[in-house]
Each structure stands twice: as structure tokens, then as C-alpha cells.
BADO-12179 format. One record per residue (C-alpha): residue in three letters; chain; x, y, z. Coordinates in Angstrom, 1 decimal. Each point is the difference from the previous one (the first is absolute). Example, Ala and Ser with C-alpha at 12.3 -4.5 7.8 and 13.67 -1.06 7.14 Angstrom:
<roros>
<roro ALA; A; <12.3; -4.5; 7.8>>
<roro SER; A; <1.4; 3.4; -0.7>>
</roros>
This chain:
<roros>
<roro UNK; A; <0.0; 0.0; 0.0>>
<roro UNK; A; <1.2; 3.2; -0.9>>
<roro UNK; A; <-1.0; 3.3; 1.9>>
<roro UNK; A; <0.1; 3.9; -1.3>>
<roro UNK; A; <-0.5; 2.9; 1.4>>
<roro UNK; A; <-2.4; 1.8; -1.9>>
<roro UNK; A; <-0.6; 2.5; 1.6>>
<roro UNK; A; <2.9; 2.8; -1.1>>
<roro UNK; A; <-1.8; -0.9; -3.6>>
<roro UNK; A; <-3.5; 0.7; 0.3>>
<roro UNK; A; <1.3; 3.1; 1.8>>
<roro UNK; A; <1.7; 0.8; -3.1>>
<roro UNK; A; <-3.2; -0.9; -2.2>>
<roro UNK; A; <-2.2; 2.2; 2.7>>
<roro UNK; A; <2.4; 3.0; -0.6>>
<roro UNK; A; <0.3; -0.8; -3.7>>
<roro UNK; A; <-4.2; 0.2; -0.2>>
<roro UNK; A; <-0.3; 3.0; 2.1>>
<roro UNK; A; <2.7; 1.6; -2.0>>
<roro UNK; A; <-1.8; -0.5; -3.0>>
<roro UNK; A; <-3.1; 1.2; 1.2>>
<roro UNK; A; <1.2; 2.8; 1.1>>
<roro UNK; A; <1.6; 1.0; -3.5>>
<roro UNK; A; <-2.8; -0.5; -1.8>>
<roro UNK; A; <-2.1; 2.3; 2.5>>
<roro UNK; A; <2.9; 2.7; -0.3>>
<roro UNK; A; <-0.3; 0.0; -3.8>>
<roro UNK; A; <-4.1; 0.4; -0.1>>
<roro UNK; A; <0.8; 2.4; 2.3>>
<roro UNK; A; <2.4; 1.6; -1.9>>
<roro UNK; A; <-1.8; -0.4; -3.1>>
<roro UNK; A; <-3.1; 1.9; 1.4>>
<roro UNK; A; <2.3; 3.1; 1.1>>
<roro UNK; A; <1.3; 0.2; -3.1>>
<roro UNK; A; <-3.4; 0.4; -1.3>>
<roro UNK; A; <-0.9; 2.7; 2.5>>
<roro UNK; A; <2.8; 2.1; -1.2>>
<roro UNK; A; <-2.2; 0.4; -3.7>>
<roro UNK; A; <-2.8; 1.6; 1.4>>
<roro UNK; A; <1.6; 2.2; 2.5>>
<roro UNK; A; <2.0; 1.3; -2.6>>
<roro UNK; A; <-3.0; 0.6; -2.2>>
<roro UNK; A; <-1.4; 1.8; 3.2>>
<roro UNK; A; <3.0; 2.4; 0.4>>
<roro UNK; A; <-0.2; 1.3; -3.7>>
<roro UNK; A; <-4.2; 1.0; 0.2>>
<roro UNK; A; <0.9; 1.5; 4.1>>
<roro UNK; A; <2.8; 2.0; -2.1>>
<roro UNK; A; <-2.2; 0.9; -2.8>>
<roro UNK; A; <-2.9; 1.0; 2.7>>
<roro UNK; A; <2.7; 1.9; 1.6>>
<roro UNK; A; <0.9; 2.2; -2.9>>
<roro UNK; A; <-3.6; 0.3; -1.1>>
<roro UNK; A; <-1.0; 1.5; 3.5>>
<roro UNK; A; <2.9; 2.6; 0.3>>
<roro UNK; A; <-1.3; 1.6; -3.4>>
<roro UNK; A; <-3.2; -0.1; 1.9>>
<roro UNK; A; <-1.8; 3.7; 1.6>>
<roro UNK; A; <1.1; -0.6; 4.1>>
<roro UNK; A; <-2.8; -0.6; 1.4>>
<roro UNK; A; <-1.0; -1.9; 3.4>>
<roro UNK; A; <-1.2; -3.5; -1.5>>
<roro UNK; A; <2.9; 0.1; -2.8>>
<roro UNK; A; <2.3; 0.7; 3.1>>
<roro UNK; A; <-1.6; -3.1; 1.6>>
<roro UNK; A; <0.3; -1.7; -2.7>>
<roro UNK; A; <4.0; 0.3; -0.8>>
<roro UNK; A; <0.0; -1.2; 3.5>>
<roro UNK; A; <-1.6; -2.7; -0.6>>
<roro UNK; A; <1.9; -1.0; -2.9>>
<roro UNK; A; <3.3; 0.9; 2.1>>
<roro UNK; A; <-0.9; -2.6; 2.7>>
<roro UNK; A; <-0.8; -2.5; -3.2>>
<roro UNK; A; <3.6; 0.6; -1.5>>
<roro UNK; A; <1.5; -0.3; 3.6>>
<roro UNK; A; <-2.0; -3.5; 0.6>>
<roro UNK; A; <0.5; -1.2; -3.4>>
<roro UNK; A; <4.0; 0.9; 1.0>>
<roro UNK; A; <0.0; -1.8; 3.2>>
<roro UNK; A; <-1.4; -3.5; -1.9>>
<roro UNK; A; <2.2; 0.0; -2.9>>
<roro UNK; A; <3.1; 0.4; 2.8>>
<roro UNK; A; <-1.8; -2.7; 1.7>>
<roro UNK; A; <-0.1; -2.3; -2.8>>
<roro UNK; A; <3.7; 0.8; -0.9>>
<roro UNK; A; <1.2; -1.0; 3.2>>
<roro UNK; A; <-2.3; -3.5; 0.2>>
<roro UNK; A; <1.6; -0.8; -3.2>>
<roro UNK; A; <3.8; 0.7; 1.7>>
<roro UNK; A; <-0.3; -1.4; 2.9>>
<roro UNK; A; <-1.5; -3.8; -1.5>>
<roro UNK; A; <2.3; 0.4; -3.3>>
<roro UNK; A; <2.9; -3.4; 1.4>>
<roro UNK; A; <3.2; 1.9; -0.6>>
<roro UNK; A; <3.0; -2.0; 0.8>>
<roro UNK; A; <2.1; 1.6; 2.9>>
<roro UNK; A; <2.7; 2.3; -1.2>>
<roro UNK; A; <2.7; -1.7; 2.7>>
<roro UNK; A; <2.7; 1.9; 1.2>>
<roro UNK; A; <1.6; -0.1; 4.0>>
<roro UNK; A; <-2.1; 1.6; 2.6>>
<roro UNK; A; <-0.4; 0.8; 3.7>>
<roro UNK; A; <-3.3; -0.6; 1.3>>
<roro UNK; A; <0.5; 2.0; 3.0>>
<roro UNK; A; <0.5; 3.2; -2.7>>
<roro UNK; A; <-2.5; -0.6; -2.2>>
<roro UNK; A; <-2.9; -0.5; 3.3>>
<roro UNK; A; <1.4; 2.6; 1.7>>
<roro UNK; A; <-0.6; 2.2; -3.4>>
<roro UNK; A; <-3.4; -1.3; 0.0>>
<roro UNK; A; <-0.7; 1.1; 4.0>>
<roro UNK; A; <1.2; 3.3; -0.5>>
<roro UNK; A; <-2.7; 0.7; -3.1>>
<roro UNK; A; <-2.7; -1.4; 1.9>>
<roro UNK; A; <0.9; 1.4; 3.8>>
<roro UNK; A; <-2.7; 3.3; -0.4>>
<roro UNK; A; <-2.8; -2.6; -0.8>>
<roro UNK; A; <1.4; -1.7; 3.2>>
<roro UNK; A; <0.4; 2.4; 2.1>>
<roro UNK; A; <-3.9; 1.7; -1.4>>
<roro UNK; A; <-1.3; -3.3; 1.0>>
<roro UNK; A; <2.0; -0.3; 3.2>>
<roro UNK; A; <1.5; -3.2; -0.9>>
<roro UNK; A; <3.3; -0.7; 1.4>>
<roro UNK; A; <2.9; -1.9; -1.9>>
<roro UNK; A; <2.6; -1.8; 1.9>>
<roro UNK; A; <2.9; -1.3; -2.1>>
<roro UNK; A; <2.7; -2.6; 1.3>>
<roro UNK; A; <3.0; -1.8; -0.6>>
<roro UNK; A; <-0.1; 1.3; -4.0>>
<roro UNK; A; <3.8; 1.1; 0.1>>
<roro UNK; A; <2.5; -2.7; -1.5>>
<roro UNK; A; <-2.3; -2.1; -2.0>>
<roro UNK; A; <1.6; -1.8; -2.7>>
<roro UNK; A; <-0.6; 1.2; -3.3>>
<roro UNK; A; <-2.5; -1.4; -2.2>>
<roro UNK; A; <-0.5; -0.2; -3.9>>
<roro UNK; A; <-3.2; 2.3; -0.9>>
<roro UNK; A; <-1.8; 2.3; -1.8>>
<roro UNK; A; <-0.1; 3.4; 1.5>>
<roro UNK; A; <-3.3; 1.4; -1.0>>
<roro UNK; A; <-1.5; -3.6; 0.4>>
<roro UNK; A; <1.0; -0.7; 3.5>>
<roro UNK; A; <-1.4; 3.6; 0.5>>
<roro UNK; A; <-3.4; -0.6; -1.1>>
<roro UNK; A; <0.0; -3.0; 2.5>>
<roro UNK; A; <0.9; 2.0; 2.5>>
<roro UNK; A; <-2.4; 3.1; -0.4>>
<roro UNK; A; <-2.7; -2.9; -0.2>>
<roro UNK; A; <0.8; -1.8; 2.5>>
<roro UNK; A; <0.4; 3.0; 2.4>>
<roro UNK; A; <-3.2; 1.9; -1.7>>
<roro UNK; A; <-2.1; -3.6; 0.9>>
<roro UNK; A; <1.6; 0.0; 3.5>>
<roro UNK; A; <-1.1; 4.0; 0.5>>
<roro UNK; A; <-3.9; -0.4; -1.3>>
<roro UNK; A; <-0.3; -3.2; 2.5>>
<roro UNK; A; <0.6; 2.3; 3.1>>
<roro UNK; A; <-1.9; 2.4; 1.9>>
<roro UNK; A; <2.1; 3.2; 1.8>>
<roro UNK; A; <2.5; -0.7; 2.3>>
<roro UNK; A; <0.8; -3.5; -1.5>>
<roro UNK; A; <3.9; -1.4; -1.0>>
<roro UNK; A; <1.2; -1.2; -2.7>>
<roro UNK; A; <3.6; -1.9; 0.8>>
<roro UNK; A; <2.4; -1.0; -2.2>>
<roro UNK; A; <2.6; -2.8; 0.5>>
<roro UNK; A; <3.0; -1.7; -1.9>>
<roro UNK; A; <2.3; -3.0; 0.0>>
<roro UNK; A; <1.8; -1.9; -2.2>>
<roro UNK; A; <1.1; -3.5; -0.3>>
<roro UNK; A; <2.3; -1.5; -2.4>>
<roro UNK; A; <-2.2; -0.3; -2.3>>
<roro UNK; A; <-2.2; 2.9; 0.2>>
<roro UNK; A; <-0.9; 3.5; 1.3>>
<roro UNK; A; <-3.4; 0.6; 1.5>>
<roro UNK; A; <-1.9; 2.7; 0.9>>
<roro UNK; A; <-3.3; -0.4; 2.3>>
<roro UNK; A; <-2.2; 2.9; 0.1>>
<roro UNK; A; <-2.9; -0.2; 3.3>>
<roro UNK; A; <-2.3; 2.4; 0.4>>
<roro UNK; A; <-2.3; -0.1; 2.5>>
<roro UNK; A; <-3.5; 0.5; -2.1>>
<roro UNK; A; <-3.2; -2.3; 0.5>>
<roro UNK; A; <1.2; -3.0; -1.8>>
<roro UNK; A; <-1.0; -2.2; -2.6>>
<roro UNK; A; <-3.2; -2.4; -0.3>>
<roro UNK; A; <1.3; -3.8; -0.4>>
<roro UNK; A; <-2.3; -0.5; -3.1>>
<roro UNK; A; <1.7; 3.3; -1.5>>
<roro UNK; A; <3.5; -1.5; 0.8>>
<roro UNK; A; <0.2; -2.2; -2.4>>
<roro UNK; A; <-1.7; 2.7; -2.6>>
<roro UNK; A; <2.5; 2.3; 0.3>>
<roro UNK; A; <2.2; 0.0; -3.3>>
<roro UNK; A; <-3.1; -0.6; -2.4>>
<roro UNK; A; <-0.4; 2.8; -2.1>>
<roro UNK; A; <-2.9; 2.4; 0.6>>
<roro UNK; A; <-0.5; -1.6; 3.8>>
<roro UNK; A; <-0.2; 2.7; 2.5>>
<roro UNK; A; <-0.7; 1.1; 3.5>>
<roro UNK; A; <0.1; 3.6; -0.1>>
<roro UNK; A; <-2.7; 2.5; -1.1>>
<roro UNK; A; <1.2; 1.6; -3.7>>
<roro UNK; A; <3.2; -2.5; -0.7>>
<roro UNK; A; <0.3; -1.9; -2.7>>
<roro UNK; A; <1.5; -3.2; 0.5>>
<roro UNK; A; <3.0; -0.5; -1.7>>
<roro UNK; A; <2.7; 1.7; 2.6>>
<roro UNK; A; <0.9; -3.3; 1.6>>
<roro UNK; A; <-0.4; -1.9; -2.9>>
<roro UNK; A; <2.8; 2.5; -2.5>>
<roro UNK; A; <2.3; -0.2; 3.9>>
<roro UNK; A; <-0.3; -4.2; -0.6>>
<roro UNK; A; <0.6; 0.3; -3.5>>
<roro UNK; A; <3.1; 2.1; 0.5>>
<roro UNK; A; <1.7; -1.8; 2.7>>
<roro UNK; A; <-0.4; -3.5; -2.0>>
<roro UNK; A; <1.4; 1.9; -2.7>>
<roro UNK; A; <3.6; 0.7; 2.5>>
<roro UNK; A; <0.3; -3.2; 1.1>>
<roro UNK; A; <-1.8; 0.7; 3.4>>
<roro UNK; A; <-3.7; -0.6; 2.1>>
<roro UNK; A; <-2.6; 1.6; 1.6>>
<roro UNK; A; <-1.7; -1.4; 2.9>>
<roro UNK; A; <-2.7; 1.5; 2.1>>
<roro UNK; A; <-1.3; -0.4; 3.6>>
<roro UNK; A; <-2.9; 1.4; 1.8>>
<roro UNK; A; <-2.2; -0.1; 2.7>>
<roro UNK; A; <-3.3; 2.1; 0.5>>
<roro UNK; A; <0.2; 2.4; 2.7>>
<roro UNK; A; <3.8; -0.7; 0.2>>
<roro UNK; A; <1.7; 1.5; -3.2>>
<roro UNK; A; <1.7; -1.5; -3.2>>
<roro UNK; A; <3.7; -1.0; -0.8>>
<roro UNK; A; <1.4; 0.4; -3.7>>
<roro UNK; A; <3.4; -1.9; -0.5>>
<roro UNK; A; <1.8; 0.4; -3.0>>
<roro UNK; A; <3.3; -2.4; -1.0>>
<roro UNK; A; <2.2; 1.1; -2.1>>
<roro UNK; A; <2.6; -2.3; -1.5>>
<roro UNK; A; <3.7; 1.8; 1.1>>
<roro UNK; A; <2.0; 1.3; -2.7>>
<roro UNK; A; <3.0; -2.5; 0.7>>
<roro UNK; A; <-2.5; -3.1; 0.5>>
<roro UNK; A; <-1.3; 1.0; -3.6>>
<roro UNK; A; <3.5; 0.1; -1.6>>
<roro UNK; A; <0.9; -3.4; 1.6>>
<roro UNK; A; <-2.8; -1.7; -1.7>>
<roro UNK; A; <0.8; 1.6; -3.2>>
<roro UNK; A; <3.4; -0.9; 0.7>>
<roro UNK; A; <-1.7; -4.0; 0.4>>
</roros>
């Protein structure tokens, strides 16, 4: 009688299906705000005609109304194409533009951008043990965007007065950083949920944050894992593969 462990392969066929599904959801959903862009700029042209038309116009109090009107249309009209432009950057797979970095710059970057919308929402950041990490190998702007999402999710999840604290350590193999914040938690059933496109908890998002922060760690080599308990607070862990682990298995 022979005996396998099967179980690292229908992992691998579970990732391989969600993977897939998750592709083809990203390129209908791509597709659709491609299509978007058509009419909006259709829209733009007859708001600019309307605005020439009015200013040749007598002033009068309803065609002054009116060029408002058509003002807040051009602005709204603005705001959606933007909208649409940065959908389609954000779920566009890029590969990672690799180059040696230093975590510990590249979050403490990050923190400094967002510390006004901290300090507005009296949130307070604690940082430790971020000087001396090994390098890793990384995209800059990527690793960025998983920052600013990571931190932005960890900020909406918490009422004033809450903390958001940030850890590192490294191993031989990796270098990870574990971001707790000390929000309401995560439902169990939403757990698992989490990295599906388009699933969300929070009033006005849209889904995809976690799923593009997934999609860009895979992409370097590295994880994301997440733990929560309602009423408690949630933990983020990233693990990034080191730089000098990376070249040794290059190296074979």
C-alpha cells in the first residue's frame, strides 16, 4: 500500500480555482469600466458645449442657476472618470519593478503622509523594533500601496482614541511586519471572505484593497495572513522573503 499526502495538492488546485476566478471577475470588471469611460466622455463634451452656450447667455438668476448646475455636473462627471481610472490601475497585474529596499523607510514614509488623518481621528501609532531589518527585494510604489491600505483599513476599523501598533522581526528566511490595531474585529464567517473581490465590511468601500495587497505580496515572493477577534482588534502580518534568502535560491 502506498500512501500520499494530498493535501499540499488540492491546496494548490484550491488556489489555482480561486485564482482563476478571480481573473475572470477582474477582467468583466475591467471590461465594464472601460465602457463607462465612452459615455462620460460623451457627457463632458455636451456639459462643455452647455457651458459655452450659457456664458453667451443674458445673466440672469435661472441661467446663473443653471451654469451651476452644469458646474457641479462637469465636477461629478470629473470625479467618476478619476474614479474609473484608478479602478483600472489598481486591478491592472503589473509585475514588481524589484530593486533593494528597506521596509522600515518605505512605512515610515507612508506614517508620515497619513499622521494628520491620525492625529484628526486621534489614533495613535506606535512603531517598534523597525531599525536594522534586512533588506528585502521590492517594488517601491507597490509595497507602498500595501502599506497605505493596510494602514487606511486598520484606521476606518477604529473609533477615537484607539492604536494601531506596528511590529517587525525577521528570521532567516523572511522579514515580517504585523500591524494590530485595536478596532472591533472581524466576524468569523467574514474571515475567510476577506480577499474575494468586491467583499466588504465597511460603509462606501469597494472590495478590492485586500485583494490587489494579496495579489502584490504573491507577486514578491511573500504572504499575507490575517487575525481577528470581535471586540478585540485585528493583526495583519506581512512576510517578506529577505533579499539575501532570494539570491541564494537563485543562486540554487
Amino acid at each position: 500500500m502506498i500512501l500520499t499526502d494530498v493535501t499540499r495538492d488540492k491546496q494548490t488546485t484550491a488556489q489555482q480555482l480561486e485564482d482563476e476566478r478571480t481573473s475572470s471577475i477582474l477582467l468583466l470588471a475591467a471590461g465594464v469600466a472601460h465602457e463607462l469611460g465612452n459615455p462620460l466622455n460623451s457627457l463632458t463634451i455636451h456639459l462643455q458645449l452647455m457651458e459655452r452656450r450659457l456664458k453667451k447667455l443674458k445673466s440672469s438668476k435661472e441661467a446663473d442657476a443653471l451654469a451651476d448646475s452644469v458646474g457641479v455636473c462637469r465636477a461629478e462627471v470629473a470625479r467618476l472618470d478619476g474614479i474609473i481610472s484608478n479602478f483600472l490601475d489598481a486591478i491592472r497585474p503589473r509585475p514588481p519593478d524589484l530593486a533593494e529596499l528597506d521596509l522600515a523607510e518605505v512605512l515610515t514614509e507612508v506614517l508620515r503622509f497619513q499622521q494628520n488623518e491620525f492625529a484628526d481621528r486621534r489614533v495613535a501609532v506606535e512603531a517598534e523594533a523597525l531599525d536594522g531589518l534586512p533588506a528585502v527585494m521590492a517594488d517601491r510604489n507597490q509595497v507602498k500601496q500595501v502599506f497605505f491600505n493596510i494602514t487606511k483599513n486598520a484606521l476606518d476599523a477604529m473609533q477615537p482614541g484607539g492604536r494601531l501598533k506596528i511590529r517587525a522581526r525577521a528570521d532567516d528566511d523572511s522579514v515580517h511586519l504585523l500591524f494590530g490595531d485595536s478596532g472591533s474585529g472581524i466576524k468569523q464567517e467574514d474571515l475567510v471572505r476577506l480577499f474575494q473581490p468586491y467583499h466588504t465590511t465597511k460603509p462606501g468601500g469597494h472590495g478590492l484593497g485586500l485583494m490587489i495587497v494579496q495579489r502584490i505580496m504573491r507577486e514578491h515572493g511573500g504572504q499575507v495572513g490575517i487575525e481577528s477577534k470581535e471586540g478585540v482588534g485585528t493583526v495583519v502580518t506581512l512576510q517578506f522573503p529577505r533579499k539575501d534568502r532570494r539570491v541564494r535560491m537563485l543562486g540554487g
